[in-house]
N, C-alpha and C positions, 0 to 999 in steps of 0.2 A: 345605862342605869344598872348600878351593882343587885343582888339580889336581896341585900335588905330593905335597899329602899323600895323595890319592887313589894315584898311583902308587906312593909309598914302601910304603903299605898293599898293592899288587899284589907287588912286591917280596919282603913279609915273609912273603905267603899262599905265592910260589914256594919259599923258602929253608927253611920250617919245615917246609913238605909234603914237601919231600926229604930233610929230616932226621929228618922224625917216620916215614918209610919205614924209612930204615935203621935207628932205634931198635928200631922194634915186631918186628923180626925175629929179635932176640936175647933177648926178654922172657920173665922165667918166671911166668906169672900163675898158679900155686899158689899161690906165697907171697903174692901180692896177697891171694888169697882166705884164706889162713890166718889172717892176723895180721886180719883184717876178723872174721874168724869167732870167734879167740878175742877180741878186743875188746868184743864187745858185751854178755858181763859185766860189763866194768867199767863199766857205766851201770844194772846191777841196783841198786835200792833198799832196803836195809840199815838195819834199827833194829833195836836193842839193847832197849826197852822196848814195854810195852804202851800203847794209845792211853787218850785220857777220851774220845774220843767219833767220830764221823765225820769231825773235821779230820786224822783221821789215816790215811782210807780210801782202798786202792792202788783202781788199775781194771783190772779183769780183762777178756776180752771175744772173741765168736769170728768176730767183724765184724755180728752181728745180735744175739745178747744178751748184754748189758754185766754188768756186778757192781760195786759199790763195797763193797770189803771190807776188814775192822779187827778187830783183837781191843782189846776195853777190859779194864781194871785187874781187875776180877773173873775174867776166863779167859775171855770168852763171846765165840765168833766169831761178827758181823754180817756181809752185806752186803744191800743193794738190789740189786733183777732190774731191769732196762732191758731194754727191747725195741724195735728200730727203728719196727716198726710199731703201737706200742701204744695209736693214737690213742681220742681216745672219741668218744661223739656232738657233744664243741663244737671239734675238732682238735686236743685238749689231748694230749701225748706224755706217756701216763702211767707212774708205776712200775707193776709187776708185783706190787711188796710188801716184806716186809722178813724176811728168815729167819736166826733164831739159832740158834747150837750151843753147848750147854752141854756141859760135861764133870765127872764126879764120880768122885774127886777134881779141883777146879778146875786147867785149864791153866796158870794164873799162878798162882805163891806167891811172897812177897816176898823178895829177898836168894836166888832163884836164878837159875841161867842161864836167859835167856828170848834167842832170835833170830828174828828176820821178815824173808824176803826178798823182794821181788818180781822173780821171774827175764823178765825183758824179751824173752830169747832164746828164750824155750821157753812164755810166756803161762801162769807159775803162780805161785802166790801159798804159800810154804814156812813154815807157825812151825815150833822148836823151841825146846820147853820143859822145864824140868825138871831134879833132879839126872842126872849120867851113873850111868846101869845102872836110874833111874826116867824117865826123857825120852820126850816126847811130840812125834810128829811130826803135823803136820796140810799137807795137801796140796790146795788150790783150785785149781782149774782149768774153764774153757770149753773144751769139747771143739771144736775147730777145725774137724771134721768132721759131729756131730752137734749137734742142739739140747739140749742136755745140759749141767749143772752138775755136778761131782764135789767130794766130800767127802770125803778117804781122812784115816780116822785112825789113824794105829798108834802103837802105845804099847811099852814094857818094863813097865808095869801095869798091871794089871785098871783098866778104866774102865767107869762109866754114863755115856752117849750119849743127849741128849736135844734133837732138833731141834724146832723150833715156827716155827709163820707167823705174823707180826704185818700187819693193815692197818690204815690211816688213815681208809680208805673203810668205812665202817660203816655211815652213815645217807646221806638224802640232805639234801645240805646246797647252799644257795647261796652262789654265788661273786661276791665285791662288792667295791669298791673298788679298792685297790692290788693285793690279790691277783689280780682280773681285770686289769688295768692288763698292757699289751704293751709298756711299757718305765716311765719316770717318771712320777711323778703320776697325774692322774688319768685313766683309759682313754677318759673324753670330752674331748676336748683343744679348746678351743674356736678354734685354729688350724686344726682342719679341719672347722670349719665341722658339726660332729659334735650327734647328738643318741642316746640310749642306744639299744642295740639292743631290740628290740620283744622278742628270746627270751631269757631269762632263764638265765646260766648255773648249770646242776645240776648238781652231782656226786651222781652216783648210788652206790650200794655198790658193793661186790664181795661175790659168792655163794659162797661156802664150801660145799663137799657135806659131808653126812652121811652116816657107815655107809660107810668107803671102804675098810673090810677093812685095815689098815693103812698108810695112804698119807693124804697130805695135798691134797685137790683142790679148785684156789679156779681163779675165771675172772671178764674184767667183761663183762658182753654190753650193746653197745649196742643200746639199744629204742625210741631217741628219737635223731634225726639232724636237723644243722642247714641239710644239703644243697639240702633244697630251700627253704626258706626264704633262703636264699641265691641260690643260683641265681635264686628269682624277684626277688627285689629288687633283683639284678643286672642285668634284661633278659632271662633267657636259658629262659625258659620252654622253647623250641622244644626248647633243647640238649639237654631235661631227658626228652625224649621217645624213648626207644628205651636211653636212659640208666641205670645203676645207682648208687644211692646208695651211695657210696664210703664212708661210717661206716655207715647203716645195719646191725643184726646181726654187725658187728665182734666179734669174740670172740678176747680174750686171756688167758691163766694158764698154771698151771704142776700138775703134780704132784710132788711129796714122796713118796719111797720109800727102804726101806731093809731089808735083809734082817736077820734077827734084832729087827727092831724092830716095837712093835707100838703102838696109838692109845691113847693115853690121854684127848686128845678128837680133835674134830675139826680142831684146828690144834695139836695137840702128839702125837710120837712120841718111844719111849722104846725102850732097847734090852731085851728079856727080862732078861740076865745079863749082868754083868762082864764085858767082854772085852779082848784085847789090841788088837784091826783092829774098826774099822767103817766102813762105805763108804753115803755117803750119795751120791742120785742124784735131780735135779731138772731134768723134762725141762718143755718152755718150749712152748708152741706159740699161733700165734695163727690165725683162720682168718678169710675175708670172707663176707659175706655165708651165715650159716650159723645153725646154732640149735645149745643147749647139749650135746644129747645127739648130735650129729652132729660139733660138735668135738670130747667125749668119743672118740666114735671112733676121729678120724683121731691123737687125742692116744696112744690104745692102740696102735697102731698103730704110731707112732713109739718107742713106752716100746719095744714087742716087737721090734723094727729093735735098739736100743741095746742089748738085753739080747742077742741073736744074737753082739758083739762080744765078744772078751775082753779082760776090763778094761786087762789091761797093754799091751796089742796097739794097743786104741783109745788110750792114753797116749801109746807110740810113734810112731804115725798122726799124734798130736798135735803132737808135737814134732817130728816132721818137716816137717809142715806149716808151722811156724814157723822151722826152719830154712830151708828153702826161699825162704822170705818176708826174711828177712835178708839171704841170698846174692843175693836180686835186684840189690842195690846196699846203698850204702854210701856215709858220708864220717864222715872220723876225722882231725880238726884236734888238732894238739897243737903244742909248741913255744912258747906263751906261756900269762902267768897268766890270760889270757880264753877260751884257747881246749877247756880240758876246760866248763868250762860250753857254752860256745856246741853242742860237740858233743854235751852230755847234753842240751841244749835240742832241738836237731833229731833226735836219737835216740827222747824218751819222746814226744814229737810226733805221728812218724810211728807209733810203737807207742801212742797212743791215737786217734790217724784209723782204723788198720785195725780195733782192736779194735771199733769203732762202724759202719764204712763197705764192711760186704758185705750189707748189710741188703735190706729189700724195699724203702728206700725212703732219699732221701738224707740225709747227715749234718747232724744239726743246727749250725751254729754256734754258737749260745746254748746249750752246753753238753751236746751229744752227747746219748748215753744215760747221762750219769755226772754230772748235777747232787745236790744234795745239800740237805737244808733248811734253807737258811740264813735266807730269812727266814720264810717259813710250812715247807709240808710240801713233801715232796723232789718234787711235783709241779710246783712253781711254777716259772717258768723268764721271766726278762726278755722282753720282745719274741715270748712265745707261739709256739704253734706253725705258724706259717706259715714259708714258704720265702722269706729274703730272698737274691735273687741275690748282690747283690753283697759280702754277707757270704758266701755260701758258696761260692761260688767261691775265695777264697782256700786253700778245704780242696780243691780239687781241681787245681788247677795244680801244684804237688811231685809229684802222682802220677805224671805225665808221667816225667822224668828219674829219679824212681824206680824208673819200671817198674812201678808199681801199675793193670796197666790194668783187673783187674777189680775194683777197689774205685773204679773212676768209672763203671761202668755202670748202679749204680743212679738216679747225679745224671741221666743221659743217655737212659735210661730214663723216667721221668719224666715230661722236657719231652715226651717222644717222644707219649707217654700223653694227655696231654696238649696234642698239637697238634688236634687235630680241631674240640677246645672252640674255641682259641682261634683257628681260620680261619671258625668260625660267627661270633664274637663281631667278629672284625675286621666283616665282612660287616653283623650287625645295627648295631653302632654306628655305621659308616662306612659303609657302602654300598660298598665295593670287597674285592679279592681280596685274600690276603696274609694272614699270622700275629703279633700281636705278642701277645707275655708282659708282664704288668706283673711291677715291683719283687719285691712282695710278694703272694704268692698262695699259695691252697693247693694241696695236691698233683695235685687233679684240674682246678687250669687257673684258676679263677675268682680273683678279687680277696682278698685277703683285705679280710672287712669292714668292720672298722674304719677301711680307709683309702680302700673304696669310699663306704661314708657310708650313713647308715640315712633320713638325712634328705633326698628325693628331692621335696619338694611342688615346688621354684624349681627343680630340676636336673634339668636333657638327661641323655637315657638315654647311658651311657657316660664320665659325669665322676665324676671321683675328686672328690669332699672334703678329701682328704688332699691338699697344695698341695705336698708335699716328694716326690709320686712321679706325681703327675697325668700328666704326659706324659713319663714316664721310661719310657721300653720298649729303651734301648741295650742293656738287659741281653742282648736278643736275637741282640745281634750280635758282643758278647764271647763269649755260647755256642758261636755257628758257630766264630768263632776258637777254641775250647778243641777244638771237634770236629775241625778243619781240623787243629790240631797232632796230637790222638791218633791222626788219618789218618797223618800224616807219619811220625809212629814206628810204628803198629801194622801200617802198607800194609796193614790189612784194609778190602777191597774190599766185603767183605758189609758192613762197617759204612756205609761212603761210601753205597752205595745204600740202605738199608734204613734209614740215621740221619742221617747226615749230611745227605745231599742233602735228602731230606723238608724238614729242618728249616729248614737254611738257606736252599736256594731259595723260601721262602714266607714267610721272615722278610723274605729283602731285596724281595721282591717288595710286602712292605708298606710300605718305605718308598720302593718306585717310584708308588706307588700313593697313598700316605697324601697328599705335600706336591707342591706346585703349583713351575710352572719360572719363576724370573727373566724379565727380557727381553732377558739374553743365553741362553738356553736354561738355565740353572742348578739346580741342585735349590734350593729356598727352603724351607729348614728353620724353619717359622715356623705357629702358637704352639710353641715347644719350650723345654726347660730344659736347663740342663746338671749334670747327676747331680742329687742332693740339693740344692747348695749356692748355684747360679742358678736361682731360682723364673722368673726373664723373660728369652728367651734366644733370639738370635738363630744362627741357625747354630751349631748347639754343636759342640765339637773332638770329644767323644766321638762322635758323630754321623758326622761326615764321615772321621775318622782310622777308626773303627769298620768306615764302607762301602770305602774305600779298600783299609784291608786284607783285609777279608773278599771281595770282587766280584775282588783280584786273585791271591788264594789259589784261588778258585773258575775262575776262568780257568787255573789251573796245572793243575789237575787232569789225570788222563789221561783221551783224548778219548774212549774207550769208557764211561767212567765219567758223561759229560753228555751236551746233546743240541747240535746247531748252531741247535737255537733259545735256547734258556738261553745259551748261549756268545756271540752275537749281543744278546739284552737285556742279558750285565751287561758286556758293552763297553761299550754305548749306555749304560748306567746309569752307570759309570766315568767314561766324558767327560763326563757332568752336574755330577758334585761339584765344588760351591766348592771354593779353596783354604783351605787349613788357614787360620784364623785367627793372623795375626802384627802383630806391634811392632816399631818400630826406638828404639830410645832409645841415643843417646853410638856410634852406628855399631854396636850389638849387636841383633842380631834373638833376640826371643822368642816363644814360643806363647802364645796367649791363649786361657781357657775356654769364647770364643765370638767371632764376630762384634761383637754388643755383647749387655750381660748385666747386670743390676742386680735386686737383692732381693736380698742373700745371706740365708742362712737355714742353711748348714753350714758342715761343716771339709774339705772336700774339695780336690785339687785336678786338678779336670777335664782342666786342660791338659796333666797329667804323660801323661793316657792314650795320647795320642802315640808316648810312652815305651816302659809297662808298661800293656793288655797288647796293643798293638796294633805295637810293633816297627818304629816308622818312625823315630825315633832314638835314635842309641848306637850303641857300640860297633862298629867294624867296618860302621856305617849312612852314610848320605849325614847332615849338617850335625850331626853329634855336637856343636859350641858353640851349635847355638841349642838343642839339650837339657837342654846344662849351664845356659844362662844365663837356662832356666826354671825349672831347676829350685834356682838361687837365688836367682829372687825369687818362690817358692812364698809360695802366702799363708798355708799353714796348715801347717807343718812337723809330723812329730810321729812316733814309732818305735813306736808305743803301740796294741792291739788292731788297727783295721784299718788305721790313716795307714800309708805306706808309702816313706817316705822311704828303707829299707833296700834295698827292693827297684828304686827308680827310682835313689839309686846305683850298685846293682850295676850296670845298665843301663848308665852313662853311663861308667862306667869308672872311679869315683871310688873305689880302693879302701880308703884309707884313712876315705874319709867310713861306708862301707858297712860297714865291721869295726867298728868305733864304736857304730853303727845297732844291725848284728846282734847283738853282744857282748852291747851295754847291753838288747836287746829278752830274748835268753833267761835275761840277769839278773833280770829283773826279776820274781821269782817274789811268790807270795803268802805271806807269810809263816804265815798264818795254818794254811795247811795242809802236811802234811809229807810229803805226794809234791809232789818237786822237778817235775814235767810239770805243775802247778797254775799257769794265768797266769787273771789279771783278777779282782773280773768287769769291768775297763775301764766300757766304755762299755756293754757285754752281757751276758754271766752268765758263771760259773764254770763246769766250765773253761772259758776263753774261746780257742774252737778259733782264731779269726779271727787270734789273736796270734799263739799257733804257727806258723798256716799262712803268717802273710809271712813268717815269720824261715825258716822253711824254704826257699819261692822265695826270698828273696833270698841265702841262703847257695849253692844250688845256681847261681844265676844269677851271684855271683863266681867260679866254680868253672869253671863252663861256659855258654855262649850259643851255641844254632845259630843261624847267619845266613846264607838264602838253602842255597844247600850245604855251605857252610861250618861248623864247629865249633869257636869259639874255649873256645880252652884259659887258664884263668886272666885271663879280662879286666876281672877286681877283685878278684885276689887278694892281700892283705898278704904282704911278701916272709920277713915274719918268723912266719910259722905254715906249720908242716907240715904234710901231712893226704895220709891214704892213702883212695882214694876207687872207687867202681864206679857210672859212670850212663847211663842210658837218652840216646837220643837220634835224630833223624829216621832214617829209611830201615832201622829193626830195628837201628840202631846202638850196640853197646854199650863205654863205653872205660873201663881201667882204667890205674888208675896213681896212683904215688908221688911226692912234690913234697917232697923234706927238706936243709935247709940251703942254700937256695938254687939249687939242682936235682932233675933228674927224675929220680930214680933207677929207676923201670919207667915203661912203658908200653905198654898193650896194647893194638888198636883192633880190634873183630869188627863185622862183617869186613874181613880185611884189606886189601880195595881201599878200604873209605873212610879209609885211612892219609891217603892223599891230602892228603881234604878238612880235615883236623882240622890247625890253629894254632896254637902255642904262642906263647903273649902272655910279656909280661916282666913277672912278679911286683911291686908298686910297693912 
């Protein structure tokens, strides 16, 4: 950037800052909050008939157990239980099961009025059915509060009430071929050098009790774990000492209850008599390391907690809790024919991340807790249950400007959990100090192993097999950055020492440690790849754009928060980094993936990271054209699951490119199913969270970008969409305001000294 454009840019941060003072002082942010409040009905999902089957299942959910629920043609309401942690012995995310409600007289009869809503704002799922003066209400809900399913039926007529548990898991059965397969073909992919794993996957039953006095009691207990089998063909024997088997005795299920109802077997209740109200109640509970009559307990225990509550009390509880969760923030685009979708896109988005993402454990990308059987049983899920970074992280970056900070603590939590493992493994493999995470791994830190490799006769202890993640550990330092920003907005201090700092200081410490210096003092990033898509790679941009920002975010800190020893090493560390890898072609400089780079082998592209999520250019940044004029001659374009064209865009300032992007990404639904929040399954599975979660960043990111202190306002927003908006941002910062027909009709900024810092850009 030349040096006028640089002052004109000082100029516009002085003029808008004194303008956006005297604005925010006459502002009535009721009305902000009013019209956001009643708005978020008009994004409730509405049908007029019954479904044929599970394509037509809403998702319910209290941020740890899910529902996928439907009434089909006969009357009978379905859904599936999800549970965050409901892994088994092979880290499979399994269902809980499948519970129908029958009703007698049937709730659907043909050629009457039948309605179904899902209320978005309040986490409930409403039929009514029925002539007026004979109409049946049925009421689903996740208690937001307790671990608790509700059934409220009330009628204008005597009804029998008959719930039942259906599983799949009956026998035990081996799991082979595509259905084991952790994405395409076949799960031994002879690209990674792969040979079958030596443990044979089992699916065991689930245990159903007998004799439960009127209640339905099923649970699966893992009795067979692949932890240490794992572990040892990892290398990590040592780890495994003082260690607990994180699946071992895993125990998850549910009870089935209902007053007036009584067993007819052991997975069907029945109501005694005829009534008008019946209120069924299924409480969810999973426990670690435990045995069955001990999770019984703690299961009673929770029943007897839930039943202390009064029903309507605990309802209200509920929906305030979701009020709450609404009023954090907000964006409501109107004013063109793209922009009610795009806002019901970021609307059922964000309300199926939460419904998933207060769990024990983080959100799955490959379809949350709310997949469905599309090609085997509602178990199956693309790409298995391991945690790949850089898929999910796209679910956690929106939650930032949302204000969602405690639905990122489980992601953050986690790695956290998880670091000890991985400063042993640095250590065994490497011989130096320092922490790195691979790509994909499971929860408790290790590799996942199909891409560590089974087949170890020719391979050094600590090589991957898998050639697409082999020396991919940047994920490490995109996490610091996501922790560094939630520091920014949350200024909680106890997290910086207690999460932050742990994490990152031993992440970058691995790559002061891991690669050897040039012979001008340099860091030499070498074997390394860059993302997935350079298997051979010399100084990769993710790498050095990664450390760059991370070593000088960690230098901002406040100095009681570091030591002047840390502050001292990632200085030293800072002056090592190569420069960003670039090109000159026709007098235009661009970013390159790397140093030098050859084997492609994906779609990515590495050199955007610069960009998104590392914030070295764009908007309001130093050399915004060499951004742009990487990011049109990107090699792999694409607005689709996780490409991110939408969101590097936003970035760069291109806001007509970015509306395009965004638009066409939360059109793009599945047709197949009739909740409008249904994207993919892309490249992933169904729902395919990864798609939501760019269209989200990059919708918030034409809206708003902090940069440095700064908060620019609209720096890719189309001039021709309105949108009344509330968002999160650095320093506890929260700003509201209205943008219609080409101006600002409110604006509010809390607090009101960072008036100041906030910019209003010009609409394009």
């Amino acid at each position: 950037m030349n040096v006028a454009s640089t002052q004109r840019i000082e100029e516009l941060l002085r003029m808008t800052a004194i303008i956006l003072c005297a604005v925010c002082a006459c502002l009535t942010p009721a009305r902000t909050a009013r019209a956001a409040a009643s708005s978020i009905d008009d994004y409730n999902v509405v049908f007029e008939s019954p479904c044929k089957d599970y394509h037509g299942a809403m998702p319910l959910g209290n941020g740890d157990i899910g529902i996928s629920a439907w009434v089909e043609e006969n009357g009978d309401l379905l859904f599936y239980i999800g549970k965050t942690d409901a892994y088994d012995d092979n880290n499979r995310l399994l269902k809980l099961g499948l519970v129908r409600v029958k009703l007698t007289p049937s709730l659907v009869t043909p050629g009457v009025p039948y309605r179904q809503e899902l209320m978005v704002g309040s986490g409930e799922f409403i039929v009514k059915a029925g002539k007026p003066g004979e109409d049946t209400t049925i009421r689903l809900w996740v208690d937001a509060n307790q671990p608790v399913i509700h059934v409220d039926v009330q009628s204008k007529r005597l009804l029998i009430t008959r719930v039942s548990f259906e599983t799949w898991r009956t026998k035990e059965r081996k799991i082979e071929g595509q259905e084991l397969a952790m994405g395409f073909g076949d799960p031994i992919r002879p690209d990674y050098n792969n040979v079958p794993s030596p443990l044979p996957a089992i699916q065991y039953p689930d245990t159903i009790l007998s004799n439960q006095k009127n209640r339905i009691v099923w649970y699966h207990h893992n009795t067979r774990s692949a932890w240490s089998a794992t572990m040892k063909n990892q290398g990590l024997q040592t780890v495994m000492n003082g260690n607990l088997d994180p699946l071992l005795d895993r125990i998850f299920g549910a009870v089935i209850a209902a007053k007036e109802m009584v067993s007819e077997s052991d997975t069907l209740l029945k109501s005694t008599t005829p009534r008008l109200e019946h209120k069924i109640e299924i409480c969810v509970m999973t426990q670690l390391r435990s045995k069955p009559q001990w999770w019984k307990t703690v299961l009673e225990g929770a029943i007897a907690k839930s039943e202390k509550v009064d029903p309507q009390k605990a309802l209200e509880a509920h929906r305030k809790w979701w009020r709450d969760f609404w009023n954090r923030s907000w964006i409501n685009v109107s004013g063109a024919p793209d922009a009610q979708s795009t806002t019901q896109g970021y609307v059922l988005q964000r309300y199926l991340t939460i419904c998933g993402g207060r769990g024990n454990a983080p959100l799955k990308f490959n379809g949350s807790i709310f997949t469905l059987p599309r090609e085997y049983d509602a178990d199956y899920r693309r790409w298995g249950g391991a945690i790949w970074f850089q898929n999910t992280r796209l679910l956690y970056w929106p939650m930032l400007a949302a204000g969602d900070f405690d639905a990122m603590q489980p992601f953050f939590r986690t790695y956290l959990s998880a670091l000890p493992l991985a400063k042993m493994r640095t250590s065994i493999y490497y011989n130096h100090d320092g922490a790195f995470f691979p790509e994909t791994m499971y929860a408790w830190g290790a590799y996942s192993s199909v891409d560590y490799g089974w087949n170890r006769d020719k391979e050094p202890i600590g090589f991957a097999t898998n050639p697409y993640i082999r020396s991919y550990w940047s994920g490490g330092l995109e996490l610091s950055t996501m922790m560094l920003e939630y520091y920014a907005y949350s200024q909680d201090k106890k997290f910086a020492t207690d999460i932050l700092l742990p994490l990152a200081s031993d992440i970058v410490k691995f790559y002061d440690k891991h690669y050897k210096r040039d012979a001008n003092g340099k860091i030499r990033f070498e074997p390394a790849q860059s993302l997935e898509t350079w298997h051979t790679a010399l100084n990769p941009l993710p790498e050095i754009a990664g450390l760059k920002c991370v070593l000088t975010r960690l230098l901002e800190l406040p100095g009681n928060l570091t030591t002047a020893a840390q502050r001292s090493e990632w200085k030293r560390m800072l002056g090592e980094l190569p420069e960003l890898p670039t090109k000159t072609e026709g007098g235009k400089a661009y970013l390159l993936p790397a140093e030098s780079f050859s084997n492609s082998m994906n779609a990515e592209n590495p050199e955007l990271y610069a960009v998104f999520p590392y914030g070295l250019f764009g908007v309001g940044r130093d050399d915004l054209e060499i951004g742009r004029e990487t990011y049109a001659r990107r090699r792999n374009p694409g607005n689709n699951c996780w490409w991110q064209d939408d969101i590097h865009s936003a970035y760069l300032g291109m806001a007509g490119e970015a509306r395009s992007k965004v638009a066409g990404r939360f059109a793009n639904k599945n047709a197949d199913f009739r909740f409008p929040g249904t994207y993919g399954p892309g490249l992933d599975e169904l729902p395919d969270m990864d798609h939501g979660g760019v269209g989200r960043i990059a919708l918030q990111s034409m809206l708003m970008q902090p940069v440095g202190d700064k908060i620019l306002l609209f720096p890719a927003w189309p001039k021709e969409w309105n949108v009344e908006f509330k968002l999160h941002a650095p320093r506890q910062t929260i700003i509201e305001g209205v943008y219609r027909n080409g101006k600002v009709e409110q604006l509010k900024v809390v607090p009101a000294s960072r008036a100041k810092d906030v910019v209003k850009m010009d609409p394009q």
